[in-house]
C-alpha positions as CSV (number, residue, x, y, z in Angstrom):
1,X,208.8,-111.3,228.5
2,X,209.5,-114.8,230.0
3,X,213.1,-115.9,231.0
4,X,213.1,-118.1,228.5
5,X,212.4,-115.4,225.9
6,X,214.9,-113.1,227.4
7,X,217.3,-115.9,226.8
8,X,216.5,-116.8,223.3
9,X,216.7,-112.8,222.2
10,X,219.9,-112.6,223.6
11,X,221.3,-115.9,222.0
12,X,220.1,-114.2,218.5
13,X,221.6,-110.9,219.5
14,X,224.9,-112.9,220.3
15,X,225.0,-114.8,217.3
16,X,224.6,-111.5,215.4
17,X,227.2,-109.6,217.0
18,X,229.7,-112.8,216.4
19,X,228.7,-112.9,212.9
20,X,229.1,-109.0,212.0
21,X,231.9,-108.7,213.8
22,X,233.9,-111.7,212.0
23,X,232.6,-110.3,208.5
24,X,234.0,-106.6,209.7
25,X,237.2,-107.9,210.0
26,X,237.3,-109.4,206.3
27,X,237.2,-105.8,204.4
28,X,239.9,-105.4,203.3
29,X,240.3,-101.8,204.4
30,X,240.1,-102.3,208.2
31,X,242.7,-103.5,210.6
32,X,240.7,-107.1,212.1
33,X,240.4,-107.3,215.5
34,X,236.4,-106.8,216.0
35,X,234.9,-108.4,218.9
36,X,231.3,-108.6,220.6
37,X,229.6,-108.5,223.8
38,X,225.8,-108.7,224.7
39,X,224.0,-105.7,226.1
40,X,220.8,-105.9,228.6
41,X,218.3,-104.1,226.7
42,X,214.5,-105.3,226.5
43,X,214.5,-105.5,222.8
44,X,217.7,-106.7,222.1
45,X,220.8,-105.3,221.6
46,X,224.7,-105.9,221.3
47,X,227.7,-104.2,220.9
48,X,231.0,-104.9,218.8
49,X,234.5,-103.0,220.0
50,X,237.4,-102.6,218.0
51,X,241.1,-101.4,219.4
52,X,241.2,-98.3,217.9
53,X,238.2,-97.3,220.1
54,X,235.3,-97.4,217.9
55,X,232.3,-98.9,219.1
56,X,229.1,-99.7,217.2
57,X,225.7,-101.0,219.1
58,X,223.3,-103.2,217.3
59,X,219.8,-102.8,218.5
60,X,216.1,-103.0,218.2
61,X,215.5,-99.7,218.9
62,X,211.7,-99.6,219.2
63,X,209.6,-102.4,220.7
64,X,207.8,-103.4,217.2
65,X,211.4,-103.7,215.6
66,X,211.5,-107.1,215.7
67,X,208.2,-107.4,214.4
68,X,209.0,-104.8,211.4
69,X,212.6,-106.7,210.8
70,X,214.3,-103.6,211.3
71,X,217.9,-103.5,213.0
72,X,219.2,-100.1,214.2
73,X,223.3,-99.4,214.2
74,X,224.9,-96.7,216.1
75,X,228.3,-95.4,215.9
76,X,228.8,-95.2,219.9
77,X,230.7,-91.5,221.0
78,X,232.2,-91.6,224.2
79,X,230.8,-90.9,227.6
80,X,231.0,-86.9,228.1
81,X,231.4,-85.9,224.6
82,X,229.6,-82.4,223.9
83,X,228.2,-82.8,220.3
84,X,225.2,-84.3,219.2
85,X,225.2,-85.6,215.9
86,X,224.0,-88.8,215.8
87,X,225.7,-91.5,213.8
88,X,223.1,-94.1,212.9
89,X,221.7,-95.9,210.3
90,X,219.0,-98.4,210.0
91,X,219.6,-102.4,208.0
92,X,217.6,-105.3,207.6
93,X,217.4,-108.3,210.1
94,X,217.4,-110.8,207.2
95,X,219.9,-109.9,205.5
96,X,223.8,-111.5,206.0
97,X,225.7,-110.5,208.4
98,X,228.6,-109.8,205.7
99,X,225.3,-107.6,203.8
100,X,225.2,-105.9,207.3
101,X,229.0,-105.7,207.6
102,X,229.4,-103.6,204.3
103,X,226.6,-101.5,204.5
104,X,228.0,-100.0,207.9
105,X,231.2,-100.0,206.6
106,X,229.5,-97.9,203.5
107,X,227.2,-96.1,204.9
108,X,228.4,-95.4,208.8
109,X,232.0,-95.8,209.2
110,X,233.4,-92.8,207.2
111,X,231.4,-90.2,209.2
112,X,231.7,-91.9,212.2
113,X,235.9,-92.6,212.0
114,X,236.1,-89.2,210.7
115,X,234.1,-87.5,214.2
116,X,235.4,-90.4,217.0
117,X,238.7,-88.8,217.0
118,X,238.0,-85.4,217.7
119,X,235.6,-86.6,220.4
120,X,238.1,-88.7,221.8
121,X,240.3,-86.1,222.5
122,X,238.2,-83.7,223.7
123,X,236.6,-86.4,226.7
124,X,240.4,-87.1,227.4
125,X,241.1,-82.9,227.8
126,X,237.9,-82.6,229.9
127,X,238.9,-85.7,232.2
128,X,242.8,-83.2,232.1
129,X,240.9,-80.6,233.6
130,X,239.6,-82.3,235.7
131,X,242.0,-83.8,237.4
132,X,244.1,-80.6,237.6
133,X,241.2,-79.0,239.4
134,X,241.0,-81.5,241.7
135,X,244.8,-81.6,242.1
136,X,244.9,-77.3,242.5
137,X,242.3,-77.7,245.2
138,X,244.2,-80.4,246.9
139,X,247.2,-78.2,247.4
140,X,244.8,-75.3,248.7
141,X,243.7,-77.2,251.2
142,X,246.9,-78.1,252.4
143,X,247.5,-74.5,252.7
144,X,244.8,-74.1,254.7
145,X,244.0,-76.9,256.1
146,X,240.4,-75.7,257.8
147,X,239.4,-75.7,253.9
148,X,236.8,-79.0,253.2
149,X,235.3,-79.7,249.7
150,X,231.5,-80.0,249.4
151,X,230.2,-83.1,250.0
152,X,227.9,-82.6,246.8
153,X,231.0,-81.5,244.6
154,X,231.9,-85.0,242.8
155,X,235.3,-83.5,241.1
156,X,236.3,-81.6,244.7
157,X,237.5,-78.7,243.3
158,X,235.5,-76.2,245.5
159,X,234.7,-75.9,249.2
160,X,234.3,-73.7,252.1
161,X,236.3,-72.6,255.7
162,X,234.8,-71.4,258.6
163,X,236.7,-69.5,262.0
164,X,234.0,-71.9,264.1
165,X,232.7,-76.1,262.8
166,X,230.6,-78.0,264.8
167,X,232.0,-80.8,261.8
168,X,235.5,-80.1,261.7
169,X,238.3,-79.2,264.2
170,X,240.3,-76.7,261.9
171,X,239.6,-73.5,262.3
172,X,240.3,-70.2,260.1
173,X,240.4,-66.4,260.4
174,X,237.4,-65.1,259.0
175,X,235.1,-67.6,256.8
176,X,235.1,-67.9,253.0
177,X,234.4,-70.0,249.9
178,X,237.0,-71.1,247.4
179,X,236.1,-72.5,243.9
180,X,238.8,-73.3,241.6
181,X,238.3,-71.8,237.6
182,X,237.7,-74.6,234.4
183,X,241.6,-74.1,233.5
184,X,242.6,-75.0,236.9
185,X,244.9,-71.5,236.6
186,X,243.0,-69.2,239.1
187,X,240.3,-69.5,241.9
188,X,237.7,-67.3,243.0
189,X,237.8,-66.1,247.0
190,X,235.4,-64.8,248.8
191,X,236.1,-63.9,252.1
192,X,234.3,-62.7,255.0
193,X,235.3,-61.5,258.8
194,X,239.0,-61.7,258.1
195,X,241.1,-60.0,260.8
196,X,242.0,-56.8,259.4
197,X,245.9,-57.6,259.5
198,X,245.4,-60.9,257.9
199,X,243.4,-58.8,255.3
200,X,246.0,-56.5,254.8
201,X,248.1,-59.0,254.4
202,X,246.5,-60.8,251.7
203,X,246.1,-57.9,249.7
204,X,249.6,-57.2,249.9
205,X,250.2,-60.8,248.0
206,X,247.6,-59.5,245.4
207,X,249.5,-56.4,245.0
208,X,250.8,-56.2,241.2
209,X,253.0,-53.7,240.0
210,X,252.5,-51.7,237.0
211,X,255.2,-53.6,234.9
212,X,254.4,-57.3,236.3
213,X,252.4,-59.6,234.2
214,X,249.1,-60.2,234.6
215,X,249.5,-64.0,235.5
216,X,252.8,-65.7,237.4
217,X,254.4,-69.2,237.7
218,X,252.5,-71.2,240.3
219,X,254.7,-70.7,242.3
220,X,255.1,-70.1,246.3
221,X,254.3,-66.4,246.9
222,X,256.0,-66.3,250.3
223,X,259.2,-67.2,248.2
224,X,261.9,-64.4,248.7
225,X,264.2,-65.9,246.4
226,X,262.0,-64.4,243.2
């Protein structure tokens, strides 16, 4: 595909999205506010955005689409969702963009407004987690501060301590591996070549009594005023 063709398919795709999007926002039963944007995609493609978060992409999805007049609409999910369902359907290029307009809003919005929700709240708990993992293993390494997080470990929320580093200058009893769990709640330990007093030590922390609870505030354990 020349430049020049590249540009022309995008100027169509633009003039699409514009015209969709301004007969979206004349149903009646939508809040207006739909706008588009042009995507880079070899067969054409553009994307509308509303405030509330949904998204839908316009697209040939197939390289004979064009050819076939065939327009393919998704209902975009957000980046990390877990589900699969797909929420697509399939219109004519030569029909009006108001045509176009009310068959998504027919035939794609109510399955896709009823699902975005849900999904939108479960990416926003993930990223939660996420961050609270990262924020737990930030306060373990203060506590120790010969603990480093793997290079390869994009959330840093697990790592490893060593009594000798050729790469770091802090230095620990023993050498170990600490991984912080989903909830960000507990951490797994494994620990090797601990000083037998330091050992003792640290089991004496892990130490519950019959009539504790199984979990405790997070909380300061060397605190005497418990």
């Amino acid at each position: 595909m020349t430049d020049a063709e590249k540009a022309e398919l995008a100027r169509r795709f633009d003039e699409v999205g514009r015209g969709v999007a301004a007969a979206l926002d004349t149903i009646p039963t939508m809040e207006p506010g739909w706008w588009h944007q042009a995507e880079r995609w070899v067969y054409g493609a553009v994307t509308l955005y509303h405030p509330t978060g949904l998204a839908l992409r316009l697209e040939h999805a197939r390289y004979n689409d064009e050819a076939r007049g065939r327009l393919t609409v998704h209902g975009v999910m957000p980046l990390g969702w877990s589900g699969n369902t797909q929420f697509t359907i399939g219109v004519s290029t030569g029909r009006t963009p108001q045509d176009i307009a009310r068959d998504i809003h027919r035939r794609l919005l109510p399955d896709y407004m009823a699902a975005l929700p849900g999904a939108l709240a479960e990416v926003a708990d993930t990223e939660r987690l996420r961050l609270a993992r990262t924020e737990a293993m930030r306060t373990l390494t203060e506590a120790l501060p010969a603990l480093h997080t793997y290079d390869w470990d994009r959330e840093q929320s697990a790592g490893a301590f060593y009594s000798e580093s050729r790469h770091h200058a802090e230095r620990a009893y023993g050498y170990g591996t600490v991984r912080v769990n989903h909830g960000a709640e507990s951490a797994d330990l494994k620990l090797t070549g601990v000083p037998l007093n330091r050992a003792r030590a640290i089991l004496a922390i892990l130490h519950r009594p019959p009539t504790a609870p199984a979990t405790e505030p997070a909380d300061d354990p060397d605190d005497d005023s418990r």
